[in-house]
Structures are given as structure tokens and as C-alpha cells.
C-alpha positions in Angstrom: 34.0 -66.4 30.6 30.9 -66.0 32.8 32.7 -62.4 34.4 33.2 -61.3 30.9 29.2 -61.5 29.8 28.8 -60.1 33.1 30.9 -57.2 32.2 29.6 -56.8 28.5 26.1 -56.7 30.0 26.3 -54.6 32.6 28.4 -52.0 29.8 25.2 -52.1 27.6 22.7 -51.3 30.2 25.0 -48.5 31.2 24.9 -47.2 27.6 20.9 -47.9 27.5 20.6 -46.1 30.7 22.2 -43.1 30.0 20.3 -42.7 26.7 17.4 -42.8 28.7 18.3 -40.1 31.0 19.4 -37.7 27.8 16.3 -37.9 26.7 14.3 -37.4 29.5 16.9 -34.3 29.7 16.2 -33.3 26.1 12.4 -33.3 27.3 12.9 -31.9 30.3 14.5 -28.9 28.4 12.4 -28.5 25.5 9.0 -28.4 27.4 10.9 -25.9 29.8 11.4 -23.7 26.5 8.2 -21.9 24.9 8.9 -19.3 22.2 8.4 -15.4 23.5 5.2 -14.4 21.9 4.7 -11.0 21.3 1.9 -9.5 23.0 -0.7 -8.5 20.7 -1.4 -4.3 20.2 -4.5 -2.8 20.8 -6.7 -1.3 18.0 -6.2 2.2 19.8 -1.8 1.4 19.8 -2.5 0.4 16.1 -4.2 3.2 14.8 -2.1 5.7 16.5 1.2 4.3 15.4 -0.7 4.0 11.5 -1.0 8.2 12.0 2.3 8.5 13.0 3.3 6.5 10.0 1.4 9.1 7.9 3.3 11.7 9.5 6.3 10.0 8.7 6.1 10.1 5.2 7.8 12.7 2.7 7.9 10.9 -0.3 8.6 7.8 -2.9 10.4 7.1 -6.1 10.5 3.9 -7.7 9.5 1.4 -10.3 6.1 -0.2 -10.2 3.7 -2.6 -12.1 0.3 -2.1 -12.4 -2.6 -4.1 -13.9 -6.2 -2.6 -14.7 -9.2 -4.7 -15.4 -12.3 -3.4 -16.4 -15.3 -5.1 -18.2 -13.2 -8.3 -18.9 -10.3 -6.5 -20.3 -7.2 -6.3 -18.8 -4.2 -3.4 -19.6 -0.5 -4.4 -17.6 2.1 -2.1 -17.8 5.2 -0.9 -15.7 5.7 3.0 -14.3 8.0 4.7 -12.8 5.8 6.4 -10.0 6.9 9.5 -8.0 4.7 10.9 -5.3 5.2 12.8 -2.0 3.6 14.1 1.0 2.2 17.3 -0.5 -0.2 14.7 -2.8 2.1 15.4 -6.3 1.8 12.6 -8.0 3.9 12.0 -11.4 3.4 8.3 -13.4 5.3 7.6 -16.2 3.7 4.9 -18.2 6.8 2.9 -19.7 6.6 0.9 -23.4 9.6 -0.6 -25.4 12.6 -0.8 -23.4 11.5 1.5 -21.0 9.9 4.7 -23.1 7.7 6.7 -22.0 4.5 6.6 -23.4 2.4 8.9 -21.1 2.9 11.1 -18.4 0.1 11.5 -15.5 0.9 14.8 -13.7 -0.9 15.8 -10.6 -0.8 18.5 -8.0 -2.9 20.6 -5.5 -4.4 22.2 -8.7 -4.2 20.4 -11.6 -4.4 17.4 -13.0 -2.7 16.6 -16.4 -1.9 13.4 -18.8 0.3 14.1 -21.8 0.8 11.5 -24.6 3.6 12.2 -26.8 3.1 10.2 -29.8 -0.4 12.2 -29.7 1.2 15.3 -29.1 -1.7 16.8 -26.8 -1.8 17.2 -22.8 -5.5 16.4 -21.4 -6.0 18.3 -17.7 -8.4 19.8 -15.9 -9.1 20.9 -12.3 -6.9 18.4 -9.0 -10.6 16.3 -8.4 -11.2 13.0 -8.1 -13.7 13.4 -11.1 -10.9 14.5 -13.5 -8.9 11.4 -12.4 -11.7 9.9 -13.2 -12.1 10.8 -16.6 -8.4 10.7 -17.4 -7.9 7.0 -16.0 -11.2 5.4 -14.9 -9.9 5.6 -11.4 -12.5 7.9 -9.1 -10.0 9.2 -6.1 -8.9 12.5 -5.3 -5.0 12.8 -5.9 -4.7 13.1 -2.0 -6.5 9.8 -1.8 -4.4 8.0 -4.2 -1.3 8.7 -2.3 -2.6 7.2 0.7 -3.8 4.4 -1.4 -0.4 4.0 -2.7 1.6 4.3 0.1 -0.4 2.2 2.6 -1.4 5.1 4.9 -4.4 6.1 6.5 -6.8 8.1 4.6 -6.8 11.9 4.9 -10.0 11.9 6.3 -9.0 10.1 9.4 -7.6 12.2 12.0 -7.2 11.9 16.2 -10.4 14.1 16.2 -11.9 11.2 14.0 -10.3 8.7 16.1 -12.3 9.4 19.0 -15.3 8.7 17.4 -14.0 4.8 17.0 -16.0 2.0 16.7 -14.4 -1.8 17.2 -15.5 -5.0 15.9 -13.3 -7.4 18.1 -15.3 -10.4 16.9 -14.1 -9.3 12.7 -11.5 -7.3 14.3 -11.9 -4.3 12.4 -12.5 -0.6 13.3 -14.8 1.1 11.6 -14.3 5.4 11.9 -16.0 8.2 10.3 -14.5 10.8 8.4 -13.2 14.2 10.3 -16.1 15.7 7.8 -18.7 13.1 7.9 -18.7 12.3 4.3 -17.4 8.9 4.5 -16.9 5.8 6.6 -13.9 3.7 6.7 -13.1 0.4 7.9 -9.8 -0.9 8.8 -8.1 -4.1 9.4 -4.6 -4.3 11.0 -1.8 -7.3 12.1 -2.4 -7.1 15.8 1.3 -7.2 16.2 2.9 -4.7 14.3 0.1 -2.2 13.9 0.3 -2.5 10.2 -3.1 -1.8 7.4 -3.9 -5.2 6.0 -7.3 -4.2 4.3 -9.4 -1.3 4.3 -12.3 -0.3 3.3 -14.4 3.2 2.3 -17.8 3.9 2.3 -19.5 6.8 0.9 -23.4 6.5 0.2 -25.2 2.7 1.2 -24.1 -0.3 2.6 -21.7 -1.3 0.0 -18.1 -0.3 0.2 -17.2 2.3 -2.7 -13.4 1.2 -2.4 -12.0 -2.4 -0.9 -8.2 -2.4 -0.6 -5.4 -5.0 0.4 -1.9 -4.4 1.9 0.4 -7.1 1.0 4.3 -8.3 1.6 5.8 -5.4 3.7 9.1 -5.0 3.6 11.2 -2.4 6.2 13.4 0.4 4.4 15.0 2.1 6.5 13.0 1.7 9.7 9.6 2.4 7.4 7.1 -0.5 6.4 6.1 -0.6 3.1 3.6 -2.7 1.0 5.3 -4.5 -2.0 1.7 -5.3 -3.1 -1.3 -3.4 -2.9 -4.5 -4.8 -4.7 -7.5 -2.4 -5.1 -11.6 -3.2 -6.0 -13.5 -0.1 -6.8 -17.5 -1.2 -7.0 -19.1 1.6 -8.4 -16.9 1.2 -11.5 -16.1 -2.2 -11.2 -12.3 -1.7 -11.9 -10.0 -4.0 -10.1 -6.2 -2.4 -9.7 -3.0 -4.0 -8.7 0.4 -2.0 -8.0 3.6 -4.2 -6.9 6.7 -2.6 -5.9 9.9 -3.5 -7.6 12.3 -1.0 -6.9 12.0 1.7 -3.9 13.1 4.7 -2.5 11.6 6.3 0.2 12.1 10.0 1.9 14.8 10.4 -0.4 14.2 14.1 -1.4 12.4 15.2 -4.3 12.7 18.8 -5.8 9.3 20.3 -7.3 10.8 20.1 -10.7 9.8 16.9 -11.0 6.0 17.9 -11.1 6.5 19.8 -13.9 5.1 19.0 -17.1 7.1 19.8 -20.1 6.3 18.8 -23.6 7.6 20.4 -27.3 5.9 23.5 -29.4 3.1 22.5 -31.0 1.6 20.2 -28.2 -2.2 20.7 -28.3 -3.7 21.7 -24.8 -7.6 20.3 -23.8 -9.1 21.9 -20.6 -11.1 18.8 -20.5 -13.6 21.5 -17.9 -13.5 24.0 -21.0 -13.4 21.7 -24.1 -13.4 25.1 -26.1 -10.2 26.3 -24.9 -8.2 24.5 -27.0 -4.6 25.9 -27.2 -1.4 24.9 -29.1 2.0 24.7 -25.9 4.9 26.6 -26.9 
């Protein structure tokens, strides 16, 4: 009897022992183990790889939403938005089950918003004060691209590169424009070189454009921002444009740029309100 509790005991410090030593295994593993961290890029790596992703670009089709606020009021709406690396632009504004209720056409020359239920087409020379006038939205067509796509702006090239300055401590850069007309300053994820936030500055202290990058997604092998939120101060509009369906460097023929409406379409040279003309 007394060699049998012997045995029983000795069993259940054998079990008690050898749970012991599988933890102290388990530990000995786990504090052997530490995640690979990837090493952090530099803000010269970062903006280079950002102008190679400009250069990468040809061009995007898809379905967007966008929301406008201005002075309290707020217009939502969904577009299908076409635009490419020769800064054409084409927005279809889309109503009841997916008809179009405007058309916003933009080139190298031109600028031009049809409305068919009006039956005119406003337009007037490719400047960011015509976009202006026709939307509320002061950017050059060229600009908006960039905007829309995530990019760098224009005006940043590796000329203006060199001319750098980093923040480490609010880990921004902050570059001039290749002309000198503007300031920007950029924010990027340290670890995929990627624009989070960017700002441009054009007279004063005050930023005439604040921008946001958010929820990239990869299509093939090209990083896109789902969202892209957008403050303009001088104006006071606030813009938003998510991503719902995309296509990217697809191929898009220059037909798509063109504008075509019926006879009898009125034509406004918003430059030359006196030439007037009826479209055939």
C-alpha cells in the first residue's frame, strides 16, 4: 500500500515537472523570437520612389464618390472619373440609376462642363481659374490629377528635390517648387515611402491646400489611395473622393476626352460671354 502512494506520487511530480520544463521551453522560445521589423526609409528613398511612382502612372478609370461642403452646405454624389497622365480629365456626374447629369471635360486647352437637361456646355481656357468658376475648386487640371491620384505635385521635380528641407522632429519635408511659386510640404509612412498628407503653399504662412491619403490598396504592383480627403482655405471648401471601383494603366483612347452633345446645345465661352453659339 505504502509502495503504491509512493509510486502515484512520484508519477505526479513527474507530470508537474515536466510541465515546468515546457514552459520554461515555451519561454525560452518565444523571448528567442522578435518579429523582423522593417527598417524604416529615408525621406530622400521616399521621395524618390514617390517620383518614380509619378512616372509610373498612365492612367485611371473607375467609380468614385465625392462629397463638397461649402458654407454649411453639403452636395454628395457618385462619378465615374477618367483621367490620365497627359492631365485629361473626364467626370461624369451620375443621378437616378446611374444617369448622367453633367459632364466635366478637361484637357491641355480647354476646360468644359456640359449639362444636358440644360442643354448648354460652359468652357473656357485649361486654368485653374476656369475650374474655379465651373466647380468652386481653384487647381489647374494638372494639379487635380496629382491630387487625385496620390502623386507628387508637378512642380516637384529632382531639380526641386535638391533644394530639400527635413523636419525629422514633425517628419515632414518641406520643397519648393521647380519655379519658385509655391512651397509644399509632405508627409510619408516611413516604411513604404507612401504620401500620407500634403500640403501647398502659395502666398503667407497659411497652407492654400491641406490634403490626406488614406487606405491604399496595391493593384497590380501600384499603391493607390481608396480615400483622399481635401481642405482648400482660401475658399473654405472641404472635398472627399473614395474609390469604389478601379482600374489603373488600363489604356484609354483620346476619344474619351471628347465632348459630344446634340444640335441645338448652346455654347458659353465663359472668357468671351458674348460669343454665344448654338453646337451642331
Amino acid at each position: 500500500m505504502n509502495f503504491s502512494l509512493k509510486r502515484m506520487r512520484r508519477r505526479k511530480e513527474e507530470r508537474i515537472a515536466a510541465i515546468v520544463l515546457g514552459c520554461l521551453w515555451l519561454w525560452g522560445c518565444a523571448s528567442r523570437y522578435r518579429p523582423l521589423k522593417q527598417p524604416s526609409l529615408s525621406f530622400e528613398t521616399s521621395l524618390n520612389r514617390l517620383l518614380e511612382r509619378r512616372l509610373a502612372f498612365q492612367d485611371v478609370r473607375g467609380k468614385v464618390s465625392i462629397s463638397i461642403v461649402h458654407q454649411e452646405k453639403r452636395q454628395s454624389f457618385s462619378a465615374y472619373l477618367v483621367f490620365d497622365s497627359q492631365n485629361r480629365i473626364r467626370i461624369e456626374g451620375l443621378g437616378f440609376a446611374d444617369t448622367p447629369y453633367f459632364f466635366l471635360i478637361a484637357d491641355s486647352d480647354r476646360i468644359r462642363l456640359y449639362a444636358p437637361d440644360q442643354k448648354k456646355v460652359l468652357c473656357g481656357e485649361a486654368s485653374g481659374d476656369t475650374l474655379f468658376r465651373l466647380t468652386g475648386i481653384q487647381l489647374e487640371p494638372a494639379v487635380l490629377v496629382n491630387l487625385f491620384s496620390g502623386n507628387l505635385p508637378s512642380g516637384v521635380s529632382s531639380m526641386a528635390l535638391r533644394h530639400a528641407s527635413f523636419n525629422t522632429r514633425e517628419e515632414f519635408v518641406e520643397i519648393p517648387s521647380s519655379d519658385g511659386e509655391e512651397r509644399y510640404r509632405i508627409w510619408m509612412d516611413q516604411k513604404t515611402g507612401l504620401m500620407l498628407r500634403m500640403e501647398v503653399y502659395r502666398q503667407g504662412k497659411e497652407p492654400f491646400l491641406s490634403a490626406r491619403f488614406e487606405d491604399y490598396r496595391t493593384i497590380d504592383g501600384y499603391s493607390w489611395p481608396g480615400r483622399i480627403d481635401c481642405s482648400f482655405l482660401p475658399s473654405r471648401i472641404q472635398l472627399k473622393v473614395k474609390y469604389k471601383q478601379l482600374a489603373l494603366n488600363s489604356g484609354i483612347t483620346e476619344s474619351i476626352f471628347h465632348l459630344q452633345y446634340p444640335p441645338g446645345t448652346m455654347i458659353e465661352d465663359i472668357d468671351d460671354p458674348q460669343s454665344d453659339q448654338t453646337g451642331g
